[in-house]
PyMOL Python script that loads the backbone (N, CA, C, O; Angstrom):
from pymol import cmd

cmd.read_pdbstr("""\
ATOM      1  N   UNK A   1     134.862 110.655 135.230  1.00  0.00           N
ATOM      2  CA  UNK A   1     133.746 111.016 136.062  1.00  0.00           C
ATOM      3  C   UNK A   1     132.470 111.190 135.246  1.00  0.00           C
ATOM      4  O   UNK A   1     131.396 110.687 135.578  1.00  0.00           O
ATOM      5  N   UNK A   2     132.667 111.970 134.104  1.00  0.00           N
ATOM      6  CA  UNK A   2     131.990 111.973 133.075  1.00  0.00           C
ATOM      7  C   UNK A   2     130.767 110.462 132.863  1.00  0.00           C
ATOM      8  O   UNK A   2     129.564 110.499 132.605  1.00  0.00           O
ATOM      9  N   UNK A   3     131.709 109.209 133.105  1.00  0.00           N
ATOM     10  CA  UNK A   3     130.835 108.271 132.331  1.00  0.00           C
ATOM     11  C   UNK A   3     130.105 107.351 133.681  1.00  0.00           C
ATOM     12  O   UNK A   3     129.357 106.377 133.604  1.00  0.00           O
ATOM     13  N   UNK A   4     130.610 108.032 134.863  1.00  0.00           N
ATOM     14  CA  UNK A   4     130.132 107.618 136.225  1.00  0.00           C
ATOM     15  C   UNK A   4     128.742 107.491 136.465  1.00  0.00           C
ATOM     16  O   UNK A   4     128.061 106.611 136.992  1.00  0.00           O
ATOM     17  N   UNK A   5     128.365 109.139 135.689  1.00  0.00           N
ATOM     18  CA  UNK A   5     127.290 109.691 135.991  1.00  0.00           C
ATOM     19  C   UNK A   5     126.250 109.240 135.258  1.00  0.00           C
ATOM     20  O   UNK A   5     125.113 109.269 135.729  1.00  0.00           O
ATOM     21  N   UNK A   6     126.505 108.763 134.006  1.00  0.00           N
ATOM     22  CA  UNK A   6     125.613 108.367 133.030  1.00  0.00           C
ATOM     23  C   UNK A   6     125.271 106.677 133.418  1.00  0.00           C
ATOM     24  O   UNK A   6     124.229 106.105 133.099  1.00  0.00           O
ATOM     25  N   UNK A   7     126.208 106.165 134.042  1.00  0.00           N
ATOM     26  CA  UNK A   7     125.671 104.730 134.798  1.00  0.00           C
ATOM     27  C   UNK A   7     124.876 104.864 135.596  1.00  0.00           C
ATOM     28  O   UNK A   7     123.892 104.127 135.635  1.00  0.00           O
ATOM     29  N   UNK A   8     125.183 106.354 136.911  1.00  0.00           N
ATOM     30  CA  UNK A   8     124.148 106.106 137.327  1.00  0.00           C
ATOM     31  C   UNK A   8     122.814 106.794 137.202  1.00  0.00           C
ATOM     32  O   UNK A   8     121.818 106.575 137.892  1.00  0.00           O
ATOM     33  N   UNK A   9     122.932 107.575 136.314  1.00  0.00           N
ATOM     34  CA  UNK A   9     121.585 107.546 135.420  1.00  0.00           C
ATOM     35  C   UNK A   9     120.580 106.482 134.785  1.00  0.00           C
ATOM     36  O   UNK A   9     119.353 106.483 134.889  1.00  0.00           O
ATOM     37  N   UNK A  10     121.275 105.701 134.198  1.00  0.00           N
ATOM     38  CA  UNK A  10     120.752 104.418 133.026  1.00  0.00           C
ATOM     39  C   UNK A  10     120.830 103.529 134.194  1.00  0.00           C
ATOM     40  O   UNK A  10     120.614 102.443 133.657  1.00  0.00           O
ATOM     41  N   UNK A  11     121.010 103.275 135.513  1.00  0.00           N
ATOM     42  CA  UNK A  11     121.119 102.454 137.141  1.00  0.00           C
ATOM     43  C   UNK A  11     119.750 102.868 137.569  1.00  0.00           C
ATOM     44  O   UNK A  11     118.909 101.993 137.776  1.00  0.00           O
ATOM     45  N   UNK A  12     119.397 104.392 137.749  1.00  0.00           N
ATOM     46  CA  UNK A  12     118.080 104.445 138.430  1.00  0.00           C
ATOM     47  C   UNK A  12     116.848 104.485 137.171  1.00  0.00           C
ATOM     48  O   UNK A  12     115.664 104.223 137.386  1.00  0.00           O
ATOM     49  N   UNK A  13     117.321 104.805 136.060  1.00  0.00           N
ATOM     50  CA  UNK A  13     116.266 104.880 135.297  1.00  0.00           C
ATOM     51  C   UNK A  13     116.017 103.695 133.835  1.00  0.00           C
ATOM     52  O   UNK A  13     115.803 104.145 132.710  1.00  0.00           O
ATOM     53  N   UNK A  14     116.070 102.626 134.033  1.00  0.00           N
ATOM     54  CA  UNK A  14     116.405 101.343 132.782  1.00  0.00           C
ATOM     55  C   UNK A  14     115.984 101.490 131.747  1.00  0.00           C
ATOM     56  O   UNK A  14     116.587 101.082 130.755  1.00  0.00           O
ATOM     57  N   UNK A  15     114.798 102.132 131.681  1.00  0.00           N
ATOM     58  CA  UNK A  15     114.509 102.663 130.270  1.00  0.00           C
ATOM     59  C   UNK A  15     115.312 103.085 129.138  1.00  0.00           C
ATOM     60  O   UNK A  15     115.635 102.497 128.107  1.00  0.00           O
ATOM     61  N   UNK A  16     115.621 104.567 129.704  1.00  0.00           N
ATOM     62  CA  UNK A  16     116.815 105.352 128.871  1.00  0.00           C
ATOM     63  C   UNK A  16     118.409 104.076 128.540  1.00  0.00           C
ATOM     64  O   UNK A  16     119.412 104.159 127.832  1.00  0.00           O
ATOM     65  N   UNK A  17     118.173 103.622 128.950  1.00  0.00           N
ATOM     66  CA  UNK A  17     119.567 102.149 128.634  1.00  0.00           C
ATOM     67  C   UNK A  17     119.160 101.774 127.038  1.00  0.00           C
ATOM     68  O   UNK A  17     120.037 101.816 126.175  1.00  0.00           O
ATOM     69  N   UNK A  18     117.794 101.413 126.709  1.00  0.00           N
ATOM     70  CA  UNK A  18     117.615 101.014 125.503  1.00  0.00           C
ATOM     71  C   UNK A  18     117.372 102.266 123.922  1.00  0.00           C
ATOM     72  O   UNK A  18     117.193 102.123 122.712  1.00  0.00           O
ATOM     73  N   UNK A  19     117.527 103.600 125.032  1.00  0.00           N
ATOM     74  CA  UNK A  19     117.382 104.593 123.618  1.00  0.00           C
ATOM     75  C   UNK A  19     117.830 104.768 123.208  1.00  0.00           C
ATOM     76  O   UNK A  19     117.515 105.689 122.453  1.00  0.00           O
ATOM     77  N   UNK A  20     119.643 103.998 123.027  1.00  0.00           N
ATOM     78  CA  UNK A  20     120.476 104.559 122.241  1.00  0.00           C
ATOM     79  C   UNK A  20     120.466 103.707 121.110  1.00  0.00           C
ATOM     80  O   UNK A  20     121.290 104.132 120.300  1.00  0.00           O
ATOM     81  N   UNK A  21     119.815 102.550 120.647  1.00  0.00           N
ATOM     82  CA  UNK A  21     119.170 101.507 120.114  1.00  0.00           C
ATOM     83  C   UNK A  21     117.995 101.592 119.171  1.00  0.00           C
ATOM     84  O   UNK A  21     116.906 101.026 119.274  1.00  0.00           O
ATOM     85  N   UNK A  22     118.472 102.491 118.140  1.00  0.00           N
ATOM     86  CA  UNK A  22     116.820 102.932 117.270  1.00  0.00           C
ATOM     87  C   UNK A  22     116.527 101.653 116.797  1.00  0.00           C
ATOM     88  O   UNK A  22     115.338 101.336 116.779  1.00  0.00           O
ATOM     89  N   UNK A  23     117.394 100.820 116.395  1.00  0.00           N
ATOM     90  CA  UNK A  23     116.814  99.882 115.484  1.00  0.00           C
ATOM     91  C   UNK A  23     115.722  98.966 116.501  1.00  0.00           C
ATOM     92  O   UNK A  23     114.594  98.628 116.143  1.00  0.00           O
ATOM     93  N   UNK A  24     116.125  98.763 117.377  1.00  0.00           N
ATOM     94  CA  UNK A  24     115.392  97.700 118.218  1.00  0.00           C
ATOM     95  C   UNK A  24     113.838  98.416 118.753  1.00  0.00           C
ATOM     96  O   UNK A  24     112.702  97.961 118.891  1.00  0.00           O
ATOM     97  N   UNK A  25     114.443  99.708 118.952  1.00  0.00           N
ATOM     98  CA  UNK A  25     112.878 100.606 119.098  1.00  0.00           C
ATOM     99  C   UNK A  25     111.901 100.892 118.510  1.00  0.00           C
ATOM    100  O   UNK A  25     110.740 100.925 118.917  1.00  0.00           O
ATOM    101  N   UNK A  26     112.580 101.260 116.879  1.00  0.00           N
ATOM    102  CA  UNK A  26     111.541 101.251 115.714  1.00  0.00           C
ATOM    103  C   UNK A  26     111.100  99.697 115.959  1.00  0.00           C
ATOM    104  O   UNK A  26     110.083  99.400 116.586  1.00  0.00           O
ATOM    105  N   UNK A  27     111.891  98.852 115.452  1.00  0.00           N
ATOM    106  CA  UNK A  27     110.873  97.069 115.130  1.00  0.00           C
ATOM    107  C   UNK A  27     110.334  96.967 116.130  1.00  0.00           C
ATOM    108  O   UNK A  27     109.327  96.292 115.915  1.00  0.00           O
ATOM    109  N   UNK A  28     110.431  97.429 117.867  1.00  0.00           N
ATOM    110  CA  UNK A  28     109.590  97.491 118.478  1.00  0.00           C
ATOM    111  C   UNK A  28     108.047  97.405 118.346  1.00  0.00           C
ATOM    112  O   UNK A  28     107.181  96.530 118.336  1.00  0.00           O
ATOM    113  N   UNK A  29     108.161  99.060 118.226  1.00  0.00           N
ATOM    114  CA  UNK A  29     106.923  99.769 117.965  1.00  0.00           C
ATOM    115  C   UNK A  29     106.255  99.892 116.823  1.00  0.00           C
ATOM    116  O   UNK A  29     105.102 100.319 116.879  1.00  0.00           O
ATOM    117  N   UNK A  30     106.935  99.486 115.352  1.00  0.00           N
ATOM    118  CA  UNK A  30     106.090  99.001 114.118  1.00  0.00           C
ATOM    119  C   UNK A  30     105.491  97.904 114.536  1.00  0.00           C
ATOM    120  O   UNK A  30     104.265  97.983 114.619  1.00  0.00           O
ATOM    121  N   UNK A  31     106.157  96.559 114.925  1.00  0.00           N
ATOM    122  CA  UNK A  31     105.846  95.533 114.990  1.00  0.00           C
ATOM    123  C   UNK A  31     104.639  95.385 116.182  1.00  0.00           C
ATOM    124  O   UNK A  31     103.835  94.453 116.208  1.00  0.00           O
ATOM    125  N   UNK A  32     104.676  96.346 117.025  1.00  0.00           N
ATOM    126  CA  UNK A  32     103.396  96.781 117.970  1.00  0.00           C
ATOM    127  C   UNK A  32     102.207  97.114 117.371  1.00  0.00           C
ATOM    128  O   UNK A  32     101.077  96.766 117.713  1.00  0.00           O
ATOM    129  N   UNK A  33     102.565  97.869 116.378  1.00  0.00           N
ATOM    130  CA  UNK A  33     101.358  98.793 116.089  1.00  0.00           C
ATOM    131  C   UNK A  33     100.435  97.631 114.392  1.00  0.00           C
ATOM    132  O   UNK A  33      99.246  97.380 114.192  1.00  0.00           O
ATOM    133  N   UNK A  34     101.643  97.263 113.601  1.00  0.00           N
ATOM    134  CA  UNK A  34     101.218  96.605 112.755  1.00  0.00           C
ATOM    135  C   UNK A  34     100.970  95.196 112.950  1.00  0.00           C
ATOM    136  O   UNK A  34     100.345  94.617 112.062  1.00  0.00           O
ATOM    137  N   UNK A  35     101.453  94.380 114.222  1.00  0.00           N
ATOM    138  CA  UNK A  35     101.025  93.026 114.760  1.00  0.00           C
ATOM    139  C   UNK A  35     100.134  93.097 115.998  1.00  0.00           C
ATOM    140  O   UNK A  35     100.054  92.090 116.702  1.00  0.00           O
ATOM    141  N   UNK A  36      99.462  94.191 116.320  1.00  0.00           N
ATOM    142  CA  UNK A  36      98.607  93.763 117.426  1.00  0.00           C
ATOM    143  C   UNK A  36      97.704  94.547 117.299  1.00  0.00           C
ATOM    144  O   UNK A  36      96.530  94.181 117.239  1.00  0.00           O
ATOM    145  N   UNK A  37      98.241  96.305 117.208  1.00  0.00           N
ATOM    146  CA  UNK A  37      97.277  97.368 117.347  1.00  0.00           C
ATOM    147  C   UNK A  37      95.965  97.197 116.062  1.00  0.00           C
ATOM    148  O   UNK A  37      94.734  97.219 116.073  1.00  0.00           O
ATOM    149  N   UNK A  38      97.093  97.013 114.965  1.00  0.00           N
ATOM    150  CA  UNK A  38      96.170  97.768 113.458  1.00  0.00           C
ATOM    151  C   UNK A  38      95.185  96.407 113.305  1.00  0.00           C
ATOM    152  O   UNK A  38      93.986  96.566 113.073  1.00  0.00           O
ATOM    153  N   UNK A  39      95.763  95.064 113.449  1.00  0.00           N
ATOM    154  CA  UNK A  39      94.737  94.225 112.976  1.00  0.00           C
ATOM    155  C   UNK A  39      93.210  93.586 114.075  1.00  0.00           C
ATOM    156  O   UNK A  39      92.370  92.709 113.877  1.00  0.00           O
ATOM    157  N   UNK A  40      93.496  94.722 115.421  1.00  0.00           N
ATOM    158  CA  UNK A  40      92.455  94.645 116.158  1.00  0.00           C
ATOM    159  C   UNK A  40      91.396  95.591 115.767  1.00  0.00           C
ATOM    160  O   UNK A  40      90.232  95.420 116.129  1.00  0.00           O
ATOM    161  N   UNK A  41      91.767  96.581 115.041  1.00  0.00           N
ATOM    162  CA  UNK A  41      90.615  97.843 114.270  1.00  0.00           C
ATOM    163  C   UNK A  41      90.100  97.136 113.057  1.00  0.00           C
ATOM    164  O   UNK A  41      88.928  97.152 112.681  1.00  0.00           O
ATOM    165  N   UNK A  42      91.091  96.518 112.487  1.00  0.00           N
ATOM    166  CA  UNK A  42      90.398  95.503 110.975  1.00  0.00           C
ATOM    167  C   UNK A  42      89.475  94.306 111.753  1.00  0.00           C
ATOM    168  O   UNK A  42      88.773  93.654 110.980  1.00  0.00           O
ATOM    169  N   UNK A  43      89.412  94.032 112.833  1.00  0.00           N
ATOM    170  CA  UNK A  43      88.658  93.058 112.715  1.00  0.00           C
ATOM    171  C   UNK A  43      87.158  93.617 113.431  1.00  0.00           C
ATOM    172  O   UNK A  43      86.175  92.891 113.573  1.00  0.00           O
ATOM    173  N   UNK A  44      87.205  94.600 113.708  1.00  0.00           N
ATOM    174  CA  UNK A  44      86.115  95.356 113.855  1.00  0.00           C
ATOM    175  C   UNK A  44      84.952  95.683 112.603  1.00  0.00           C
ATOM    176  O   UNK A  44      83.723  95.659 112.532  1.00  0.00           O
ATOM    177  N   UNK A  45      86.260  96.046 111.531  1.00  0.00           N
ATOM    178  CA  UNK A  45      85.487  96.453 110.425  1.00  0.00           C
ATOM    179  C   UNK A  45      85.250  95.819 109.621  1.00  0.00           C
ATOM    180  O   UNK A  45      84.636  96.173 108.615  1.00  0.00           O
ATOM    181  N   UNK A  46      85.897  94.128 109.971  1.00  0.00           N
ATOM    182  CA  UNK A  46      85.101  93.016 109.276  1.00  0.00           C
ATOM    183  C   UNK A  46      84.369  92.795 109.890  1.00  0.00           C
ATOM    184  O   UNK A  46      83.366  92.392 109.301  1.00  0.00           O
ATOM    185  N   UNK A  47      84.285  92.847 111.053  1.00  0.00           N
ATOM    186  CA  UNK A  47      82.568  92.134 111.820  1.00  0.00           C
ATOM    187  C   UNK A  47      81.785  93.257 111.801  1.00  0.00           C
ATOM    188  O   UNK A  47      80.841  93.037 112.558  1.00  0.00           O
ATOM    189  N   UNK A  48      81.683  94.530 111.240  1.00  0.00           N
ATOM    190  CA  UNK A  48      80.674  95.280 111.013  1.00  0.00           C
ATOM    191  C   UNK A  48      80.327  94.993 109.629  1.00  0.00           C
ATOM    192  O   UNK A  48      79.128  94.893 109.372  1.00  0.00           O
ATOM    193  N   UNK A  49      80.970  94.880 108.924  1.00  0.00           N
ATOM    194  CA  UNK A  49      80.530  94.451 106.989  1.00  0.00           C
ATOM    195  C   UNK A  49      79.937  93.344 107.149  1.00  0.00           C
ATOM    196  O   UNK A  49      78.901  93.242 106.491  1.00  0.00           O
ATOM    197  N   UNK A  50      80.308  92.163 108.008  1.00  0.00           N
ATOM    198  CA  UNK A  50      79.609  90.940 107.958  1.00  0.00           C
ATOM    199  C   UNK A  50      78.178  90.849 108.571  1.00  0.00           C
ATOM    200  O   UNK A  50      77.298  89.994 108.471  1.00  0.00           O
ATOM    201  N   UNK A  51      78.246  91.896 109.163  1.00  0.00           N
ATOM    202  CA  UNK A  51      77.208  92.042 110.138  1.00  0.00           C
ATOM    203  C   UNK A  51      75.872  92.814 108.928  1.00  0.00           C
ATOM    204  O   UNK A  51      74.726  92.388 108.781  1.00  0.00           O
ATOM    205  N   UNK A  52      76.541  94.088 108.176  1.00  0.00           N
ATOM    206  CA  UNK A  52      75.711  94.515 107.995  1.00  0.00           C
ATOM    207  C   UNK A  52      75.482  93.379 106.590  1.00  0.00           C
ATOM    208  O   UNK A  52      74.328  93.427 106.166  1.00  0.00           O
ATOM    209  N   UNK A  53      76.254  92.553 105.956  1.00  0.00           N
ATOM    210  CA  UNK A  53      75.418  91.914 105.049  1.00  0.00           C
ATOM    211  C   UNK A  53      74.234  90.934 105.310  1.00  0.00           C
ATOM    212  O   UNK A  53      73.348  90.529 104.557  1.00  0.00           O
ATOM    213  N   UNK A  54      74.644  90.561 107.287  1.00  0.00           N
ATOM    214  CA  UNK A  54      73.471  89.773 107.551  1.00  0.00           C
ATOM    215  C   UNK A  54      72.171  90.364 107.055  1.00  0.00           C
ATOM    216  O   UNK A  54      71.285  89.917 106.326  1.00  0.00           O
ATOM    217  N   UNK A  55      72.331  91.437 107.643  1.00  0.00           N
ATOM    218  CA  UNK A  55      71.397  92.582 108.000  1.00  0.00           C
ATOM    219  C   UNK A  55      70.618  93.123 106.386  1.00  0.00           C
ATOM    220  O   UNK A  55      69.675  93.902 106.248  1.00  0.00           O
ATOM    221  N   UNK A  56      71.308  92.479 105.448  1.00  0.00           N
ATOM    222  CA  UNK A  56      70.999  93.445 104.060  1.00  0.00           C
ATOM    223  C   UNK A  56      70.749  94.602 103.709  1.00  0.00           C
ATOM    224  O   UNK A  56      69.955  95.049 102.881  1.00  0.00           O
ATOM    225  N   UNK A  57      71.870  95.337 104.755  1.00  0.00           N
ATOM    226  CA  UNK A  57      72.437  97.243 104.647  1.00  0.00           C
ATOM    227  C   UNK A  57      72.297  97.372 103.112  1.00  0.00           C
ATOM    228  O   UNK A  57      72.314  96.352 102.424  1.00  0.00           O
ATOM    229  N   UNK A  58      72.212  98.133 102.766  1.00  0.00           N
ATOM    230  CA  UNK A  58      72.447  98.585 101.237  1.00  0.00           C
ATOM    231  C   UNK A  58      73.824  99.025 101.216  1.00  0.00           C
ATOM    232  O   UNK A  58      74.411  98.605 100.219  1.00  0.00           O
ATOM    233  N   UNK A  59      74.456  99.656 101.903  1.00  0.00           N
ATOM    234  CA  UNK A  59      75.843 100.203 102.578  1.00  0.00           C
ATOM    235  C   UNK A  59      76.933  99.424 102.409  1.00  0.00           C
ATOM    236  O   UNK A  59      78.080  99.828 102.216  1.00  0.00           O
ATOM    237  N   UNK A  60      76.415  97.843 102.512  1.00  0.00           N
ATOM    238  CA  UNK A  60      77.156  96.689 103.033  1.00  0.00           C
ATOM    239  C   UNK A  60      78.551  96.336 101.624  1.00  0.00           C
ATOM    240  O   UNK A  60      79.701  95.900 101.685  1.00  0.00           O
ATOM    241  N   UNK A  61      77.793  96.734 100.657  1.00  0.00           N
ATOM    242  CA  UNK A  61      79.105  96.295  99.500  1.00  0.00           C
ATOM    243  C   UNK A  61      79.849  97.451  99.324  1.00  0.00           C
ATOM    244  O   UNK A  61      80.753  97.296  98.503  1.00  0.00           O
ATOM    245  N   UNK A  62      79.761  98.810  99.925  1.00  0.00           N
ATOM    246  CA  UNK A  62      80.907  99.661  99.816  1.00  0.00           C
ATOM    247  C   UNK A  62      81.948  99.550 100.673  1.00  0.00           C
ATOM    248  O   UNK A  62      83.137  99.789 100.458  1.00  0.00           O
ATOM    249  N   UNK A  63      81.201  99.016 102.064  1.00  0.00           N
ATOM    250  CA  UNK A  63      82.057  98.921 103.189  1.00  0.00           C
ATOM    251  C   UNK A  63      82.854  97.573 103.219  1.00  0.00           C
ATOM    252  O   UNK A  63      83.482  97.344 104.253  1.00  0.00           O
ATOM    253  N   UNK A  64      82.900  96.684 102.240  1.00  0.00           N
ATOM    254  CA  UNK A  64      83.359  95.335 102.088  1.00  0.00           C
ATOM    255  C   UNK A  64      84.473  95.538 100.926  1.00  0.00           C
ATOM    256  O   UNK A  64      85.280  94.684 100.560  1.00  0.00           O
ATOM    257  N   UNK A  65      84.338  96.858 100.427  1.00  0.00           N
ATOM    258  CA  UNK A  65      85.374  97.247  99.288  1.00  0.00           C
ATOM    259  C   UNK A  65      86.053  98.514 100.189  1.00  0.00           C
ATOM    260  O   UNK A  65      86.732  98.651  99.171  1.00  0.00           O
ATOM    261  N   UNK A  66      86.300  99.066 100.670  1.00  0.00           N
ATOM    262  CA  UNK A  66      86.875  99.595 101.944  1.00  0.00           C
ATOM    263  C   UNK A  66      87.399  98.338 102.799  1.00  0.00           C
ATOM    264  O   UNK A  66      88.587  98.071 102.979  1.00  0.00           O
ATOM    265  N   UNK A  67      86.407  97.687 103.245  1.00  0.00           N
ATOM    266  CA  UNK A  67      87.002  96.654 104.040  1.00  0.00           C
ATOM    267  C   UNK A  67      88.609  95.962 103.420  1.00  0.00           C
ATOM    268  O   UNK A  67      89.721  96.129 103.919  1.00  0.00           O
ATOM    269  N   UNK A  68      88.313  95.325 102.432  1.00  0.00           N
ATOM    270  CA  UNK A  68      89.213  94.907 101.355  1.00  0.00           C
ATOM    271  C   UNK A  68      90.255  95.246 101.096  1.00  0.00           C
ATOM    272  O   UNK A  68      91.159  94.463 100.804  1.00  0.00           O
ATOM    273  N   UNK A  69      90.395  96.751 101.154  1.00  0.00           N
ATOM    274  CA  UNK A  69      91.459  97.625 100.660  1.00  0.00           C
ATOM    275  C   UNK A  69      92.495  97.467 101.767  1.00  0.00           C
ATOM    276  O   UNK A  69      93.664  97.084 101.719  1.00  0.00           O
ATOM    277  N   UNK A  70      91.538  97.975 103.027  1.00  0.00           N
ATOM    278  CA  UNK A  70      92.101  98.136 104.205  1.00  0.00           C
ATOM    279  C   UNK A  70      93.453  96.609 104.801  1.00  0.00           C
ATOM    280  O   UNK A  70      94.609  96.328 105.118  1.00  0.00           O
ATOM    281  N   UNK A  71      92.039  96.120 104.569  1.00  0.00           N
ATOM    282  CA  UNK A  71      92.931  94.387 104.844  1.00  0.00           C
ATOM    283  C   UNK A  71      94.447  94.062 103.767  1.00  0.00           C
ATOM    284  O   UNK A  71      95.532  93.791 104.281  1.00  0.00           O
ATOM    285  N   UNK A  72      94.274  94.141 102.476  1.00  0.00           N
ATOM    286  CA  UNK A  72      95.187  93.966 101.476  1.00  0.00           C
ATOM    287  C   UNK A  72      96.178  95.329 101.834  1.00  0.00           C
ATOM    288  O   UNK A  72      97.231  95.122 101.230  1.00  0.00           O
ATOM    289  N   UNK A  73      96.255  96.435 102.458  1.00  0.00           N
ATOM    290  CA  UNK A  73      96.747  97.761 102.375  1.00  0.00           C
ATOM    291  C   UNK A  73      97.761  97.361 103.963  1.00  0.00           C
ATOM    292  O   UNK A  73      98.876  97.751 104.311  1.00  0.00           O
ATOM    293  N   UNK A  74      96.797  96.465 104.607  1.00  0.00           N
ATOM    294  CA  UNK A  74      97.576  96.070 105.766  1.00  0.00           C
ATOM    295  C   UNK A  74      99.123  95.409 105.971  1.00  0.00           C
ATOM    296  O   UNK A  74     100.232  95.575 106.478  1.00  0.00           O
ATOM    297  N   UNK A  75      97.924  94.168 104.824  1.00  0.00           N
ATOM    298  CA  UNK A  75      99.133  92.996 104.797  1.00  0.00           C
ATOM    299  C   UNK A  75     100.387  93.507 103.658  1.00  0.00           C
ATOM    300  O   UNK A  75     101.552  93.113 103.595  1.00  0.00           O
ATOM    301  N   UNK A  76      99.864  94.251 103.035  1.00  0.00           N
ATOM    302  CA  UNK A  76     100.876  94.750 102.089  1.00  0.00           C
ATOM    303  C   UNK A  76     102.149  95.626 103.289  1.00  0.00           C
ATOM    304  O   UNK A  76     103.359  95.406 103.246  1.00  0.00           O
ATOM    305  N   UNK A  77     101.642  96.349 104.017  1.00  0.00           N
ATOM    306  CA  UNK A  77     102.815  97.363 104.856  1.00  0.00           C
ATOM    307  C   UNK A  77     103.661  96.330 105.637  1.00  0.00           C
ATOM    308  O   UNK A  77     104.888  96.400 105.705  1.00  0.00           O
ATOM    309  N   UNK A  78     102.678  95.064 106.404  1.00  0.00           N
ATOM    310  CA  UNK A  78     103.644  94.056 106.990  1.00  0.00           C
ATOM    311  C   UNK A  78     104.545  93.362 106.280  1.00  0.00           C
ATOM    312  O   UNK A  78     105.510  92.922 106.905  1.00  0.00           O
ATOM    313  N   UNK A  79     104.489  93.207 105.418  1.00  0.00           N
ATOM    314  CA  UNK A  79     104.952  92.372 103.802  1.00  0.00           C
ATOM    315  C   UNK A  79     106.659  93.123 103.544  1.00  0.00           C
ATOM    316  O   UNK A  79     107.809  92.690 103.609  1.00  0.00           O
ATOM    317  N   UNK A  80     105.993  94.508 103.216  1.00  0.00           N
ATOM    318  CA  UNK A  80     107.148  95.476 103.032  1.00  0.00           C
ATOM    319  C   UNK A  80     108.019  95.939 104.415  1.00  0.00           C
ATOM    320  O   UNK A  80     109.162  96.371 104.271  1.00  0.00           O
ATOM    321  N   UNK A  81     107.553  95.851 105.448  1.00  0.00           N
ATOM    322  CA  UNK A  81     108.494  96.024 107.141  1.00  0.00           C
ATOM    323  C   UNK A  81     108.999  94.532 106.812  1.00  0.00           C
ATOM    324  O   UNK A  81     110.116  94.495 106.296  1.00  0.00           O
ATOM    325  N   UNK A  82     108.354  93.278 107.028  1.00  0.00           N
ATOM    326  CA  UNK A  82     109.252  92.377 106.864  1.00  0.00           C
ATOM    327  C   UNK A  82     110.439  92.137 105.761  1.00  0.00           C
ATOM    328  O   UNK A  82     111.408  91.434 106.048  1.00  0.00           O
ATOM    329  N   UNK A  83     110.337  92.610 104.796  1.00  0.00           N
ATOM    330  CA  UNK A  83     111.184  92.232 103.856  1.00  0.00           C
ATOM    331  C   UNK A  83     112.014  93.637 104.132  1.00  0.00           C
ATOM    332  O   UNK A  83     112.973  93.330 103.423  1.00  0.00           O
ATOM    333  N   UNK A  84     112.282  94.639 104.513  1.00  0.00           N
ATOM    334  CA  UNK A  84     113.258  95.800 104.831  1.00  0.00           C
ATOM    335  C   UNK A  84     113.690  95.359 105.979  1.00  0.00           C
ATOM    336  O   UNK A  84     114.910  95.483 105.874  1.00  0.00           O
ATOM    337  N   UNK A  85     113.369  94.725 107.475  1.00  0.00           N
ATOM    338  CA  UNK A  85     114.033  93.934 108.229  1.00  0.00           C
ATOM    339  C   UNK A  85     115.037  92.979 107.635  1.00  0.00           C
ATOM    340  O   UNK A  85     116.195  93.046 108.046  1.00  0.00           O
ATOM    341  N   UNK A  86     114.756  92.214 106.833  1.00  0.00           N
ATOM    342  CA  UNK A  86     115.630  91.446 106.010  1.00  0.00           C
ATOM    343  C   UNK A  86     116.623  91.829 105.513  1.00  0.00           C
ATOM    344  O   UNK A  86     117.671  91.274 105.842  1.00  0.00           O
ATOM    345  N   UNK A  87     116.648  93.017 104.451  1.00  0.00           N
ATOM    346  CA  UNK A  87     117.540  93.430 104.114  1.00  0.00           C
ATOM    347  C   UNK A  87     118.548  94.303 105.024  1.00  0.00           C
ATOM    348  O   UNK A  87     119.614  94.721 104.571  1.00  0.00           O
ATOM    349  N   UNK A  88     118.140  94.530 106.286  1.00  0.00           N
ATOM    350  CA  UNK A  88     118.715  95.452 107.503  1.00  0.00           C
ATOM    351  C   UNK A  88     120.299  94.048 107.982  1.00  0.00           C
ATOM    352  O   UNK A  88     121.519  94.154 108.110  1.00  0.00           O
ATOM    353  N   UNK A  89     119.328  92.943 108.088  1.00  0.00           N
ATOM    354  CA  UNK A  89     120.334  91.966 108.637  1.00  0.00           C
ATOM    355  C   UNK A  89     121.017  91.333 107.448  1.00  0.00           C
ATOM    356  O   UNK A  89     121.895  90.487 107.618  1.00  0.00           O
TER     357      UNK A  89
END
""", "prot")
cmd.dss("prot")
cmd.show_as("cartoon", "prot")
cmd.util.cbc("prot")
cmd.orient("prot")
């Protein structure tokens, strides 16, 4: 009866079906946040550096070495999630 109830739990609610599943949830939501979320804020802060070098900010070569970091600091975390996926399988 016990396992009746939990069908029809995970029956009205489909969600809770996939939480017993960390692995698929984490690569989920890394792969959310580091393939869609994070490189839509970097491209902000390249079209503001590019912008301000149009502009000849004085500002413009600190924020292009920030910029830089950010970008290389990016691809470096995707680099390292992909290759620990790898070693998972």
């Amino acid at each position: 009866m016990k396992n009746g109830k939990w069908i029809v739990i995970l029956a009205l609610i489909p969600s809770l079906a996939y939480a017993a599943d960390f692995e698929a949830t984490l690569t989920s939501l890394v792969t959310a946040v580091l393939g869609r979320i994070m490189p839509i804020f970097a491209l902000y802060h390249c079209g503001e550096t590019a912008l301000a070098f149009a502009q000849d900010k004085p500002e413009a070569k600190d924020k292009a070495k920030t910029v830089a970091i950010g970008v290389v600091a990016l691809l470096g975390v995707n680099a390292v999630w992909a290759f620990l996926r790898a070693q998972l399988k």
